[in-house]
N, C-alpha and C positions, 0 to 999 in steps of 0.2 A: 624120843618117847621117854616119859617121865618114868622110873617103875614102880609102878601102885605100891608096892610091896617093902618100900622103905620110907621112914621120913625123911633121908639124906636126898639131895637131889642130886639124881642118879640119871644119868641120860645113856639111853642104850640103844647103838646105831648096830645093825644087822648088818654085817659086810656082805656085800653084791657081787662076788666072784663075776658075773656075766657084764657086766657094763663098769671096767676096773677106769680108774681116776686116772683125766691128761697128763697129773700131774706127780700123783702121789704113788707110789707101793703099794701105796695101805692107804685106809679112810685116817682125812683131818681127824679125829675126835677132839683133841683140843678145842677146836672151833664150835662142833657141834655142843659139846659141855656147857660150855659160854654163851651159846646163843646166839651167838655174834656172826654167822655164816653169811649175812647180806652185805654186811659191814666189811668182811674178811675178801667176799668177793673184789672190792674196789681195786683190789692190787694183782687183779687176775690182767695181769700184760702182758703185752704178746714179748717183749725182748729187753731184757735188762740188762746193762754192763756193768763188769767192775773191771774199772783199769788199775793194776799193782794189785800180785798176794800177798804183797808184805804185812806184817803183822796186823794194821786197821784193814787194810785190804780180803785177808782171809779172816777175819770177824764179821765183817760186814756179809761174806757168804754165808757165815755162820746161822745168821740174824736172817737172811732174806730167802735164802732155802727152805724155810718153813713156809713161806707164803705161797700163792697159788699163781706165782710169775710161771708163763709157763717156758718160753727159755733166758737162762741166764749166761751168758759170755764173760767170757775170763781171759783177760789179757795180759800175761806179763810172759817174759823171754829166759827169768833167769832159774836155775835150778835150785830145788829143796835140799837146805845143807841144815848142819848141826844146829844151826843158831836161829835157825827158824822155826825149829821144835820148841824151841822155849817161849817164843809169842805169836804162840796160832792155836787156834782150835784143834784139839785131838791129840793123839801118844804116842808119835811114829816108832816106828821099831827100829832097832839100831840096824837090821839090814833094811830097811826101805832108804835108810840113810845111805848106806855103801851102795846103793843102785842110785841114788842123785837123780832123782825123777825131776823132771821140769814140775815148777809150782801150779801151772795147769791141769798139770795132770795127775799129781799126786793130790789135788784137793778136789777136781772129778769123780775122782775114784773113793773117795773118802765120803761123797755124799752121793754116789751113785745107788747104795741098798734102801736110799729115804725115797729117794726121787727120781724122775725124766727130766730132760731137758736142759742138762749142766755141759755148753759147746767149749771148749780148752781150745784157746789159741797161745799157742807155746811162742809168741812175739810180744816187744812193747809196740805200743802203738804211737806210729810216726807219721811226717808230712806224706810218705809215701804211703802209704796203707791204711788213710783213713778212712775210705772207705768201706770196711770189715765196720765200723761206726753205724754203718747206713739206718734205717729205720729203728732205730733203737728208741726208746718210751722212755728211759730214764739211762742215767750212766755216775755212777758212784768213781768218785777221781782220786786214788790213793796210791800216788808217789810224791817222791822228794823231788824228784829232780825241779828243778821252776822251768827250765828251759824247755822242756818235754812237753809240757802243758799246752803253752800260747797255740800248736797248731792242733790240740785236740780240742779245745775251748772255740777257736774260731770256727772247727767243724761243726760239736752240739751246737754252738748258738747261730750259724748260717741256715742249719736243718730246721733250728727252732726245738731241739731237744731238754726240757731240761735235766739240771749235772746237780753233783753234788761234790765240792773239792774239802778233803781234809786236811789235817795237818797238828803237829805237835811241836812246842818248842821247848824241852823239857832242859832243866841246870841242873847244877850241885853248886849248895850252898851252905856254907858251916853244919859240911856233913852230912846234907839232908838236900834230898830232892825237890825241886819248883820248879813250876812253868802254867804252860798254858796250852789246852789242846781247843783247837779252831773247827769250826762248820760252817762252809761258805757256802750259800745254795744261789742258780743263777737259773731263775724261769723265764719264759715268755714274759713275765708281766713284770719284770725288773732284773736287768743287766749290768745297769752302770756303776754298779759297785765294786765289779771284779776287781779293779788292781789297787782299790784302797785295802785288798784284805790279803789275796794271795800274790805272792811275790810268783815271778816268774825269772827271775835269774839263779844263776849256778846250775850244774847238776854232774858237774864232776864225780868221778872216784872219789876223789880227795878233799872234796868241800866238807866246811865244818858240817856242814848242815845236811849233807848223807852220814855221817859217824852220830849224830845227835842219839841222845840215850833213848831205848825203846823199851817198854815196861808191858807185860803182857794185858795186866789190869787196865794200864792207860790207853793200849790199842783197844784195849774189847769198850772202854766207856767212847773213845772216841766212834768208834765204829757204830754202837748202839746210839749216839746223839744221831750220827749219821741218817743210820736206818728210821729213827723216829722223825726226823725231819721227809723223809722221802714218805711216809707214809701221808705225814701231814699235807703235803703236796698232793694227794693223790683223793684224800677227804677219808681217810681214817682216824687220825686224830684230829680233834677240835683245834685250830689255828685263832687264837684271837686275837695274834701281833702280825703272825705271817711276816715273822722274822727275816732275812736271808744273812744272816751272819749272829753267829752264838759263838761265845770265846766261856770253856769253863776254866777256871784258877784253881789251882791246885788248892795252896796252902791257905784259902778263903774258903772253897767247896763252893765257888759261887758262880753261877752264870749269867752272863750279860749278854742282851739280847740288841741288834742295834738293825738298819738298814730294813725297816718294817713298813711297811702296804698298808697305809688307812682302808 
């Protein structure tokens, strides 16, 4: 409802205590302000995953907790320590830190007073337990390891699910930070580009490429390329390349779009 009573446009939803939201605590307003609630609906799905909280990993929750998914699964095994406070959403307390919650469950509970529907599997997901996968609508893919990958990847794409795999290769160069953070999306309607983009080897302790430098700014842009690709998928933004691989460059601020669906 518009209120006669301003020229500002002013939209004022009456909250319905008797018939409370699958999703929400509280009424969207956001969405009703904007208008956009038909449009908003498109992303009302039944199960959404994100495998890894690590820094792109609990952005990407960040980002998709506002939407009307109605549940979202959270997959990773390892615990929330000091250095994850510094590239993730939100301002833990120095004792939630001496209590070393699993990432599951300390990002549950963190968006537990916005929303319903947040399942925490305190496990990574392997050859054996792919089945926790099962009918999942979409699955955001945010680990390092490569190795970890090939048998989640052969699961979405056997089911016919599609993913979205990210990834950062960030340097130091005369002092100064470069690189390149990646968005590799693999739908029904185009597979065969996975291994020209995501590497699937390593995933040691000790590989260079778990130590790689993580930047909180650069997990939250990759995580939001992320999210904006999955919405695209879904028909909420306008797709006119229908891209499935986006590489942004730091030190250019440029994005290149390549592997694209006439």
């Amino acid at each position: 409802v518009i209120d006669p009573n301003t020229t500002a446009r002013t939209y004022i939803v009456p909250p319905d205590e008797d018939a409370p939201d699958p999703v929400f605590n509280y009424l969207d307003s956001a969405s009703t302000r904007a208008r956009i609630g038909a449009i908003t609906e498109k992303l009302s799905l039944g199960k959404v995953g994100i495998i890894g909280l690590g820094g792109s990993g609990s952005y990407v929750l960040d980002l998709i907790s506002k939407t009307p998914v109605r549940e979202i699964h959270l997959f990773d095994g390892d615990d929330f320590l000091q250095h994850n406070a510094f590239r993730s959403p939100g301002a833990p307390s120095l004792d939630t830190l001496r209590e070393r919650p699993k990432k599951v469950d300390h990002f549950a509970g963190l968006y537990a007073p916005m929303r319903k529907g947040i399942v925490p599997h305190p496990v990574p997901i392997e050859e054996d337990n792919r089945d926790l996968l099962d009918d999942m609508d979409f699955v955001f893919l945010c680990v390092d390891a490569g190795e970890l990958k090939r048998p989640i990847v052969e699961k979405l794409e056997t089911d016919g699910v599609p993913f979205v795999d990210v990834g950062m290769g960030i340097y130091e160069v005369d002092g100064k930070l470069a690189g390149v953070l990646r968005v590799t999306a693999s739908t029904p309607e185009k597979r065969d580009h996975l291994n020209r983009h995501v590497s699937f080897n390593g995933g040691g302790a000790n590989d260079v490429y778990a130590q790689n430098v993580q930047i909180a700014d650069l997990n939250a842009l990759n995580a939001t390329l992320a999210v904006i690709k999955w919405k695209k998928v879904f028909g909420f933004y306008a797709d006119f390349e229908n891209e499935h691989a986006s590489n942004y460059t730091i030190d250019g601020n440029m994005i290149t779009n390549s592997e694209t669906i006439e």
